[in-house]
C-alpha positions in Angstrom: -6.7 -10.3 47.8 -8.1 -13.3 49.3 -10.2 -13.1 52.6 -11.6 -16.2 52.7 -11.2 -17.5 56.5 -12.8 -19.7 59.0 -15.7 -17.2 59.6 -17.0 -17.8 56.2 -17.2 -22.0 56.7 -20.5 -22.5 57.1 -22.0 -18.9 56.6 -23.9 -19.8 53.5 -26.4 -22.2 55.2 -29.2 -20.7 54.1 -30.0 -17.1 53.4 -27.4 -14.7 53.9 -26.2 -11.1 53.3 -22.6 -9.9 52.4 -21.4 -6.0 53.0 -18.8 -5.2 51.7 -17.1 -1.2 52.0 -14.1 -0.4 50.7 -13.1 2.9 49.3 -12.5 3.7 45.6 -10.0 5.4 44.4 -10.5 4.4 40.8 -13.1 3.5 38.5 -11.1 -0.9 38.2 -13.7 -3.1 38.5 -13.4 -5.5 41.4 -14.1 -9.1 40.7 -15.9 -11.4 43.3 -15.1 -15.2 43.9 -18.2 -16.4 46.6 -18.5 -19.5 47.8 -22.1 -21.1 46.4 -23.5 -23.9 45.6 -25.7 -24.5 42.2 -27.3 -27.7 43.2 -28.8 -26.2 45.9 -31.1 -23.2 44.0 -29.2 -20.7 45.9 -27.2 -17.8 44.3 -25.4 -14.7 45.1 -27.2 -11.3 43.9 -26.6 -7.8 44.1 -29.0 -6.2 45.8 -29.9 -2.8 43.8 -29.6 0.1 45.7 -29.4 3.9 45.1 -26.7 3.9 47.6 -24.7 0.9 46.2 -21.4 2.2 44.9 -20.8 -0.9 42.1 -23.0 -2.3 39.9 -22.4 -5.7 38.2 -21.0 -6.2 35.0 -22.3 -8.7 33.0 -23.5 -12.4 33.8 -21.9 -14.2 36.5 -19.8 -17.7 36.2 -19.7 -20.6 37.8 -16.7 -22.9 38.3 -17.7 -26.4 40.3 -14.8 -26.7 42.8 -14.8 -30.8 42.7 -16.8 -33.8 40.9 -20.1 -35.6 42.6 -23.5 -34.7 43.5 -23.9 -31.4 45.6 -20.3 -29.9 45.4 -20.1 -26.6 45.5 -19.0 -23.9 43.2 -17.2 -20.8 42.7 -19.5 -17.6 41.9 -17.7 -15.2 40.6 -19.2 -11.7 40.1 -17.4 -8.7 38.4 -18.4 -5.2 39.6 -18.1 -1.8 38.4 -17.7 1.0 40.9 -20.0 4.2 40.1 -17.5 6.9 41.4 -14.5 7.2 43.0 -15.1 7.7 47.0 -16.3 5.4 49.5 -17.4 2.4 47.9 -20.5 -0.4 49.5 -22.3 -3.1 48.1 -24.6 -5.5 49.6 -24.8 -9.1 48.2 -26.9 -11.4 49.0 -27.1 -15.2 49.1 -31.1 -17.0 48.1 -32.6 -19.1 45.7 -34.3 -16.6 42.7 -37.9 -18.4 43.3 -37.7 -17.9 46.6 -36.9 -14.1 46.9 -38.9 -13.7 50.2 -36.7 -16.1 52.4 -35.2 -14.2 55.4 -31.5 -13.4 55.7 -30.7 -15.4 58.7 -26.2 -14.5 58.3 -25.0 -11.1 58.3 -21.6 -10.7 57.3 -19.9 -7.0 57.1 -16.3 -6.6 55.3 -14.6 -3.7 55.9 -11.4 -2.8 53.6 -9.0 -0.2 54.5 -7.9 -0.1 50.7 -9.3 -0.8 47.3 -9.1 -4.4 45.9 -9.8 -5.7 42.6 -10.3 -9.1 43.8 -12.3 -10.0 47.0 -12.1 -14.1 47.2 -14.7 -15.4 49.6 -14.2 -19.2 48.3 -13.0 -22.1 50.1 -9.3 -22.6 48.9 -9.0 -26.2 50.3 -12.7 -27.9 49.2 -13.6 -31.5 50.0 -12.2 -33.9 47.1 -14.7 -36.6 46.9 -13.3 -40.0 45.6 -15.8 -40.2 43.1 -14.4 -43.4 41.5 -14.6 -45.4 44.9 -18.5 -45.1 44.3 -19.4 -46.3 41.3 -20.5 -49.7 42.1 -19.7 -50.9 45.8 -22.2 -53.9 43.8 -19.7 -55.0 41.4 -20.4 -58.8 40.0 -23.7 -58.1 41.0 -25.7 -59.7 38.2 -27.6 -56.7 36.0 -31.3 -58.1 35.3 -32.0 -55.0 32.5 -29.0 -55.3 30.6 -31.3 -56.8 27.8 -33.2 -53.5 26.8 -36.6 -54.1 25.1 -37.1 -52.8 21.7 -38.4 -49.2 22.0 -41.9 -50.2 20.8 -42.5 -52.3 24.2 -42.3 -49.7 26.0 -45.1 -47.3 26.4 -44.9 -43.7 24.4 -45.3 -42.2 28.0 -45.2 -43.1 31.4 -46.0 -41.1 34.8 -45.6 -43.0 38.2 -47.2 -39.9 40.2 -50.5 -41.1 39.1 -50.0 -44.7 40.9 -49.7 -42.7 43.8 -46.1 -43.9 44.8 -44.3 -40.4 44.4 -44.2 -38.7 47.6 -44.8 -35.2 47.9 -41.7 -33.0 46.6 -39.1 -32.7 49.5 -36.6 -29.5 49.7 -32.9 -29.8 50.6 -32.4 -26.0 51.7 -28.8 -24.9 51.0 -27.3 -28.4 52.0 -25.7 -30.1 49.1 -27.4 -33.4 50.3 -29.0 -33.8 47.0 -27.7 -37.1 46.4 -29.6 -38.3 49.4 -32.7 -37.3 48.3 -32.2 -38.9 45.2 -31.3 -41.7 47.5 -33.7 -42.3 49.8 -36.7 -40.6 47.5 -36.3 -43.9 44.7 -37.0 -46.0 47.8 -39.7 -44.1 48.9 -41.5 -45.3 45.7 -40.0 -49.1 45.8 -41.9 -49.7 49.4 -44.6 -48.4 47.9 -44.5 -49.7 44.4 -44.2 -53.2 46.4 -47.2 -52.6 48.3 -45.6 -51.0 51.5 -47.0 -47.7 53.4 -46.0 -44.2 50.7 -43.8 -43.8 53.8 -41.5 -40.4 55.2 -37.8 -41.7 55.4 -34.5 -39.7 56.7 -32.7 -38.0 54.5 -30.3 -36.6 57.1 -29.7 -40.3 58.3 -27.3 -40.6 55.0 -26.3 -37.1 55.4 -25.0 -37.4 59.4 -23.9 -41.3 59.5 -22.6 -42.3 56.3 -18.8 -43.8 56.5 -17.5 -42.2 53.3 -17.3 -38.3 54.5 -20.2 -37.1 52.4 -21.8 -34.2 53.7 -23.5 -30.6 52.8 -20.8 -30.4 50.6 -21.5 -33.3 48.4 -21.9 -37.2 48.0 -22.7 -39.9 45.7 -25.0 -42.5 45.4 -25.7 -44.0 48.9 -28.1 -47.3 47.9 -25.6 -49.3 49.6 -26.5 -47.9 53.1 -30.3 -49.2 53.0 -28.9 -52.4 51.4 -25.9 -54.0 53.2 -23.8 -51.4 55.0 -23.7 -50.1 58.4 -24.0 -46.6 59.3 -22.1 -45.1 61.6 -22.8 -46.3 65.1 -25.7 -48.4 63.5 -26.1 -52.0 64.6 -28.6 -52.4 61.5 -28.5 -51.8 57.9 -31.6 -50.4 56.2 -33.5 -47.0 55.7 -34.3 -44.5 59.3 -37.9 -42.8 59.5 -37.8 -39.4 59.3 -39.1 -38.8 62.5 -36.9 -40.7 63.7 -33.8 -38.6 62.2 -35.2 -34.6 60.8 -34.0 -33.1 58.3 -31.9 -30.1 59.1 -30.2 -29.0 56.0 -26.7 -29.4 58.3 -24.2 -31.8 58.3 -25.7 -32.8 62.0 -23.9 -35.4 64.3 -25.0 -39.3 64.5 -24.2 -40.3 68.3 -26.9 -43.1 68.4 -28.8 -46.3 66.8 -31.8 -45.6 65.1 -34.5 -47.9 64.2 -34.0 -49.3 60.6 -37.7 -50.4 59.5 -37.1 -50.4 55.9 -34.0 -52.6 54.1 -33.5 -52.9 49.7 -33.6 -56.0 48.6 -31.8 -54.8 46.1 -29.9 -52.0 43.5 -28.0 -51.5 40.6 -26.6 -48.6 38.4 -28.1 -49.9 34.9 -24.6 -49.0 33.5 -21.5 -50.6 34.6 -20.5 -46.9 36.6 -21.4 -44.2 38.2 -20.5 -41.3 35.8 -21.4 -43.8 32.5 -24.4 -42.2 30.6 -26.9 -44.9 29.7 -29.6 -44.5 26.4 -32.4 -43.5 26.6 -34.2 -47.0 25.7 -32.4 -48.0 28.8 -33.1 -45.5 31.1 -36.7 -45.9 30.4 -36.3 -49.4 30.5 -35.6 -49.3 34.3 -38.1 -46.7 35.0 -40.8 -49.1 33.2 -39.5 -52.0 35.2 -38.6 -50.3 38.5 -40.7 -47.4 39.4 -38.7 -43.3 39.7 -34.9 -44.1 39.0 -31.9 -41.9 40.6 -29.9 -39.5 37.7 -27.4 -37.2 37.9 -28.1 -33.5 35.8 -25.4 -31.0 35.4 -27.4 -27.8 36.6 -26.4 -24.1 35.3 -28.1 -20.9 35.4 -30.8 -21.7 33.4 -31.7 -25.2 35.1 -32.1 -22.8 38.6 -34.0 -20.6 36.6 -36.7 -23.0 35.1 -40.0 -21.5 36.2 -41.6 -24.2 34.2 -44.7 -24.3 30.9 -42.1 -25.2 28.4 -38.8 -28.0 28.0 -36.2 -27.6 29.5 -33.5 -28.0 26.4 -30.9 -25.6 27.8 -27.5 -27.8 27.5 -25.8 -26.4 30.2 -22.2 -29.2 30.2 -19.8 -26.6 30.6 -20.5 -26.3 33.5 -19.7 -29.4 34.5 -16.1 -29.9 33.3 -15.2 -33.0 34.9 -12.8 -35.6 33.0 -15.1 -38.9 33.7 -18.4 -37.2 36.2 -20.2 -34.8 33.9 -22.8 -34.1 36.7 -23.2 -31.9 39.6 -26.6 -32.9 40.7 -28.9 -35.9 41.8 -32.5 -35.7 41.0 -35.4 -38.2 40.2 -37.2 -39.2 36.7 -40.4 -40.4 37.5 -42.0 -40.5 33.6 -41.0 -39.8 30.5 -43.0 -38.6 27.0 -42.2 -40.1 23.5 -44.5 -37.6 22.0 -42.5 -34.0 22.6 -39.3 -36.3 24.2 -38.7 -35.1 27.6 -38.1 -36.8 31.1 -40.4 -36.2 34.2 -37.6 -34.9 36.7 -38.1 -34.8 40.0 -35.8 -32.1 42.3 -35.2 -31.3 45.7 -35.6 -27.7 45.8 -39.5 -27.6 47.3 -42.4 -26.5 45.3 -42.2 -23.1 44.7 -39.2 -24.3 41.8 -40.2 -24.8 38.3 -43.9 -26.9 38.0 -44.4 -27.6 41.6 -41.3 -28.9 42.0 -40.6 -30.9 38.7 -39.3 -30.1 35.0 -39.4 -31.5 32.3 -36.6 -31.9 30.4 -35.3 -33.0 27.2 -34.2 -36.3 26.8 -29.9 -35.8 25.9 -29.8 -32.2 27.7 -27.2 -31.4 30.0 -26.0 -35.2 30.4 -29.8 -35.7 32.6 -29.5 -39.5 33.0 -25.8 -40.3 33.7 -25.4 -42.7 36.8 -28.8 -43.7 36.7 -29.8 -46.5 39.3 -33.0 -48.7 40.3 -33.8 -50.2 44.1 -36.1 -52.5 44.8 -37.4 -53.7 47.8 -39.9 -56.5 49.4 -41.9 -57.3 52.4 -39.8 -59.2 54.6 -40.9 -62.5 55.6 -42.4 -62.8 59.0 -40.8 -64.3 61.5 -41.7 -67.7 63.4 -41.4 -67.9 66.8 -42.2 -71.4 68.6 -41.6 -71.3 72.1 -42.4 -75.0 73.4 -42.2 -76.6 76.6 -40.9 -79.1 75.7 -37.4 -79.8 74.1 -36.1 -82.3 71.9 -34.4 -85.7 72.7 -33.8 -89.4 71.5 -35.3 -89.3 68.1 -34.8 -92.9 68.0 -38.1 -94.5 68.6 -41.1 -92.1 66.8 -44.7 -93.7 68.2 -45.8 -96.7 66.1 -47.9 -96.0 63.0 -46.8 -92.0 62.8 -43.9 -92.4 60.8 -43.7 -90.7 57.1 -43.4 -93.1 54.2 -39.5 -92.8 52.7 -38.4 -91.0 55.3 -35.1 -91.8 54.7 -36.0 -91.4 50.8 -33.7 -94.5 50.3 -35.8 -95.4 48.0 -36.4 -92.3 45.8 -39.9 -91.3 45.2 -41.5 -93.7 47.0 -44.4 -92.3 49.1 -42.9 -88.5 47.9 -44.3 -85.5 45.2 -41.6 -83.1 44.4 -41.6 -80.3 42.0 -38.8 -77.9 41.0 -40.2 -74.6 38.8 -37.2 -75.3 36.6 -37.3 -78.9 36.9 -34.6 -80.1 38.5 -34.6 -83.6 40.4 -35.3 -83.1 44.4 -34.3 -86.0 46.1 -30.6 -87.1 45.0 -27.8 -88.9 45.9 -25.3 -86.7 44.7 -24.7 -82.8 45.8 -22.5 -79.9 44.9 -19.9 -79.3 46.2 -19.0 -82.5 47.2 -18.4 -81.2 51.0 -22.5 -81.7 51.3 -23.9 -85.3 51.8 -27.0 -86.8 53.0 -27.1 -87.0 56.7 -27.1 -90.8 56.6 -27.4 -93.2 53.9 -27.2 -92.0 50.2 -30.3 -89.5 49.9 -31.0 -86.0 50.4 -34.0 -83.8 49.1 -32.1 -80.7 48.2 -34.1 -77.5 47.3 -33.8 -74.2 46.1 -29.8 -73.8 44.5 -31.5 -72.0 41.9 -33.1 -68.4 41.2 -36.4 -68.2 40.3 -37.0 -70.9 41.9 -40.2 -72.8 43.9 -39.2 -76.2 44.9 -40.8 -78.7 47.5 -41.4 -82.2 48.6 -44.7 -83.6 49.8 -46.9 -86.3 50.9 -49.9 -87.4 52.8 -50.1 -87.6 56.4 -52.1 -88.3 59.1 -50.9 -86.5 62.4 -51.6 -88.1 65.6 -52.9 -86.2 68.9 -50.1 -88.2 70.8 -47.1 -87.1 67.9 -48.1 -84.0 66.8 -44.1 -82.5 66.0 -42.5 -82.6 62.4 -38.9 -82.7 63.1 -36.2 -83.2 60.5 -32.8 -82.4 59.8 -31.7 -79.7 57.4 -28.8 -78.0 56.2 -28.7 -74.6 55.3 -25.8 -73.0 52.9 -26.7 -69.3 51.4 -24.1 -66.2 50.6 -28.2 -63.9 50.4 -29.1 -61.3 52.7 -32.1 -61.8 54.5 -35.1 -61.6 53.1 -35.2 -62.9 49.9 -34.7 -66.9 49.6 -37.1 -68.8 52.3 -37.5 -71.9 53.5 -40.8 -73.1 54.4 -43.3 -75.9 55.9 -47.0 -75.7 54.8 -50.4 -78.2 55.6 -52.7 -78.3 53.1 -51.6 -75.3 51.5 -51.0 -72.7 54.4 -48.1 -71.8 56.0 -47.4 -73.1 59.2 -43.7 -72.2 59.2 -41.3 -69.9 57.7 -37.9 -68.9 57.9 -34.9 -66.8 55.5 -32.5 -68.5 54.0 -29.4 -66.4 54.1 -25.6 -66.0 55.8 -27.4 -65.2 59.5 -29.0 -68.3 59.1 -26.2 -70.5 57.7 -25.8 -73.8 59.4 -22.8 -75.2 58.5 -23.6 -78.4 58.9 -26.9 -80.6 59.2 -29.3 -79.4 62.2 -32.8 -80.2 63.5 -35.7 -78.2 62.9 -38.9 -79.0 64.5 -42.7 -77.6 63.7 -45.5 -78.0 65.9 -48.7 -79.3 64.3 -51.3 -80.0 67.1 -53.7 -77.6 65.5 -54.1 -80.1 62.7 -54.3 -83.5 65.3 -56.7 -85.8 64.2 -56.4 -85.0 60.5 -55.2 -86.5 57.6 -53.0 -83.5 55.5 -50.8 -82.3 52.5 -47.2 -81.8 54.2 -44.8 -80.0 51.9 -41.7 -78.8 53.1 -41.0 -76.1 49.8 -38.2 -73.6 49.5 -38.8 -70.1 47.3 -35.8 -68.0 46.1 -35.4 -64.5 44.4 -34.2 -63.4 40.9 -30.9 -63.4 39.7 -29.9 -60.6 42.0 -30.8 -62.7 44.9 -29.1 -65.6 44.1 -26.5 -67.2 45.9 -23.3 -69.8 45.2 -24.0 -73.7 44.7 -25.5 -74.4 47.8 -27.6 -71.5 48.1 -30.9 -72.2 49.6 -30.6 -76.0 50.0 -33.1 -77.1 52.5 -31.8 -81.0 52.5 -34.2 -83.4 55.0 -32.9 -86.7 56.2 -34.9 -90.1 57.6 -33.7 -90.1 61.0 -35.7 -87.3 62.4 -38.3 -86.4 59.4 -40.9 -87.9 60.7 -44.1 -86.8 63.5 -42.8 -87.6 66.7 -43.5 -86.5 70.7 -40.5 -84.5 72.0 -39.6 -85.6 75.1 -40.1 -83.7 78.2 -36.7 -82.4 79.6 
């Protein structure tokens, strides 16, 4: 007899009680199919009670309705009535550790006739295309997939005393773990990095992703602090959390939020989602990254972990999936060699297993599969010059102010350049062959390759009456923001900065202009440098090249308009 019907969508958020009545006319058990959800701690009991007419028969089972992180499941309870008459039992839905939590749903059932099946579970559950996640990166270059020999890394290893794990958060009966796991990794990359140990918005991910993920499961959702839009976003990046609360409800997203916080980049250290990486690798990443994202198929005894021992319960079966042999997304912050468990990080608050964390054998109920690393970096500041005046006839710079080789015509003349990997700076031959010097044969090209710090430099006196650098450069990157600039420094400091990425493409050669009146008078070290990111910053050919050009690299007055 199934009774499942729109009253029951949505009645399990949170604590809830289930009457049912029925009469009995014989002593058939009746078997109970709830709707739950493992990955969220809660559970349906029954509640013991001298006037209960059934008690339950034996250990209940759990069948996970679909594959990803935070699907729900199928509880199915068998009861036994006591006596033949009228028949009530009261169920009820909580987490075991937290057996205090207030009902806040009431649901009565009244049957006019036996059953010996009650079925309270969603017939039609979301189907999440678990495939279509698994690496919205690909051809992203992998920087760990050369994993150190097991004796460089440490025998143990525990981020929370570096003081970049924030305090344990709790999802409530939301299946939203896999934005916990989400946001929580990047928690600790702002902070590994030397940002604030900062609050960000798990319900952000929950409420405005595009791919439908909801209280009823996700996946991974890096890519939505790294290069995708939200929904009705006109940023990409990471929302405060008091900016966006968490309600432990699918919620709405009608409006832009502030996006402070933006990856420089992820990865899933095995080519997909549902692949289970070793342990040297795992560890690997954790070493090299700070807490890592993994999925954990959780069971009975996973919600049941109330901590001072391993965990080393394989609970598999109860994920059954063909390819995604998980049902939930936590965090491993540590491991130790010694008695060879993982430090795992949940979502279920502190009053679950030791305040909040387990830990748990390496190899047990698939812990690691999907695992992924973020990182992310202080954005360069921004330069804003506002001058009154505006450029014109570059033609005729004031006599005596000019920079030796200018036109670098002839080569090194009057020039230093360095390259970290030490490639030649000023050429006369580019790739692709679409890119040539602005006039004559020469160019200084920098940056086109990662890892890289590469400048050009010389001695210069700057004049009260010409105190500008202006030169042309062209600009060709396929990087986000914030990790390839270009730069212009005097004797070592920063005077100018600027990102070298797709916004700031220039598709041809431009001007650029600096002012240095705060240095008139003096004679100085003016470099004109480039820095890019590693490998998963890197760009095509012409990533990053900062190109100057005689005609206008030089100290000159701008003309007043």
């Amino acid at each position: 007899q199934v009774l499942f019907s729109p009253l029951m969508a949505g009645f399990i958020g949170g604590a809830a009680e289930l009457e049912v009545n029925m009469p009995v006319g014989s002593l058939l058990d009746t078997t109970f199919k709830l709707e739950s959800n493992l990955t969220t701690g809660y559970r349906w009991e029954v509640v013991p009670s001298e006037s209960a007419g059934f008690a339950q028969a034996g250990e209940p089972t759990f069948t996970t309705q679909s594959s990803g992180y935070g699907v729900p499941s199928v509880q199915t309870l068998v009861l036994q009535p006591k006596n033949v008459g009228d028949g009530k039992v009261k169920l009820v839905y909580r987490r075991p550790f937290e057996p205090n939590e207030t009902a806040t749903r009431h649901l009565r059932i009244t049957l006019a006739a036996q059953a010996t099946e009650i079925d309270l579970s969603d017939p039609n559950p979301m189907v999440i295309d678990t495939r279509a996640g698994s690496s919205d990166l690909a051809g992203t270059p992998n920087p760990i997939d050369e994993i150190p020999l097991k004796g460089e890394l440490p025998a143990s290893l525990d981020w929370r005393s570096a003081g970049i794990v924030p305090t344990v958060r709790n999802q409530g009966s939301c299946g939203s773990c896999w934005s916990f796991g989400t946001v929580g990794i990047m928690e600790s990359a702002v902070a590994k990095a030397g940002g604030p140990l900062t609050d960000l918005s798990e319900q952000f991910l929950v409420s405005c992703n595009m791919d439908g993920w909801s209280c009823d499961g996700g996946l991974t959702a890096h890519k939505y602090h790294y290069d995708t839009l939200g929904q009705n976003q006109t940023a990409i990046g990471a929302v405060l959390e008091a900016d966006k609360s968490y309600t432990a409800t699918n919620g709405s997203c009608t409006e832009a939020y502030n996006h402070p916080y933006q990856l420089s980049g992820w990865q899933f250290i095995v080519p997909n989602e549902w692949d289970m990486p070793t342990v040297d690798k795992i560890k690997n990443a954790i070493y090299t990254y700070g807490p890592v994202t993994a999925g954990v198929c959780v069971g009975d005894a996973f919600q049941a972990y109330t901590g001072g021992s391993i965990f080393s319960t394989n609970e598999s079966e109860q994920c059954p999936g063909s390819y995604f042999h998980v049902n939930h997304q936590i965090i491993l912050v540590g491991w130790n060699d010694a008695d060879g468990y993982w430090i795992l990080r949940n979502s279920w608050g502190p009053s679950w297993g030791e305040s909040g964390y387990m830990r748990i054998a390496y190899n047990t109920s698939h812990v690691g599969e999907g695992t992924s690393w973020v990182t992310w970096a202080e954005p360069a500041p921004a330069t804003y010059i506002y001058l009154p005046l505006v450029l014109r006839d570059f033609a005729s710079p004031p006599p005596g102010d000019g920079i030796v080789n200018g036109d670098f015509e002839s080569g090194l003349t009057g020039w230093t350049e360095y390259s970290t990997h030490g490639w030649p700076i000023i050429v006369n031959s580019f790739s692709p062959n679409s890119v040539t010097a602005h006039s004559g044969s020469y160019a200084a090209w920098l940056g086109g390759s990662n890892d890289e710090i590469s400048y050009i430099q010389q001695q210069v006196t700057i004049s009260s009456g010409a105190p500008y650098l202006v030169y042309w450069q062209w600009i060709g990157s396929d990087d986000v923001c914030g990790s390839d600039i270009g730069e212009v420094l005097v004797n070592g400091s920063v005077v100018d900065v600027y990102n070298l990425c797709t916004e700031n493409n220039t598709g041809g050669w431009v001007t650029h202009s600096v002012d240095l009146s705060a240095y008139a008078g003096q004679s100085v070290t003016l470099q004109i440098r480039s820095e890019t990111g590693p490998s998963i910053y890197e760009s095509t050919a012409i990533t990053c090249t900062l190109p100057t050009d005689r005609h206008s690299l030089r100290l000159q007055l701008a003309q007043e308009s």
